[in-house]
N, C-alpha and C positions, 0 to 999 in steps of 0.2 A: 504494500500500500504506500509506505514511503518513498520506495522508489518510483511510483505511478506519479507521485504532486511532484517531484523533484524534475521528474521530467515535463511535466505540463510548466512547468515555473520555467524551466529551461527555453522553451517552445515557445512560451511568451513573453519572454524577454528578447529572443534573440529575433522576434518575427517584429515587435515594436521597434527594437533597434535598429532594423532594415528599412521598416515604413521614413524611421525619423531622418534615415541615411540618404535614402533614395528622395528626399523631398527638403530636406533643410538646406541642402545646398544650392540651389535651386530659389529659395525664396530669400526677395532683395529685402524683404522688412529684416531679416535674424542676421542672413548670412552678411551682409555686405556691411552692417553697421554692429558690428561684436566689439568685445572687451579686447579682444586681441589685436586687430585693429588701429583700437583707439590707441594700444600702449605701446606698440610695434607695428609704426607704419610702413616698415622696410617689411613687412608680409603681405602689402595691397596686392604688388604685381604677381605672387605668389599662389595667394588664398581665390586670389579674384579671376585665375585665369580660365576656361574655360576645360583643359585638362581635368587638372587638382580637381575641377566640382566632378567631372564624367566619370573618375578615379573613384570618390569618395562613394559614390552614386552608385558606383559597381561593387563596393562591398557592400553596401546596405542591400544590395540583390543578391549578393550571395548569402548573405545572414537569413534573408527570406526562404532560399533555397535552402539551406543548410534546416529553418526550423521543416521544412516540407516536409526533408528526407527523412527526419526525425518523429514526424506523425508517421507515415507510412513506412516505416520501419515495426516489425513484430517488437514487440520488447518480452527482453528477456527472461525467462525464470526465475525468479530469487529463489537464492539458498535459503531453507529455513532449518 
């Protein structure tokens, strides 16, 4: 039973973390105006480029992918 929520907690974290990956870079209100930014403006050409967001954006689809393969997976036997 432990092992069943551990992995649901898994699955949904890591499929949230994909949604926020796959979209926060992308959005000019968060991403373009951050803390990091303000306090290291030698990272605008950096942060801002259109790469760096299509990069970030692909792990946040793989974390989606990743929680996928993780529902459709059997899950295993526990030892009792």
């Amino acid at each position: 039973m432990k092992n069943r929520f551990f992995r649901v907690i898994i699955v949904l974290v890591l499929f949230e973390l994909g949604i926020l990956l796959v979209f926060l870079p992308w959005s000019t209100q968060y991403w373009d105006h951050n803390f990091f930014l303000g306090r290291y403006p030698e990272l605008i050409r950096f942060l801002l480029h259109p790469a760096v967001r299509g990069m970030i954006s692909g792990l946040g689809i793989l974390d989606i992918i990743v929680a996928i393969n993780l529902l459709r997976r059997a899950p295993t036997p526990s030892a009792q």
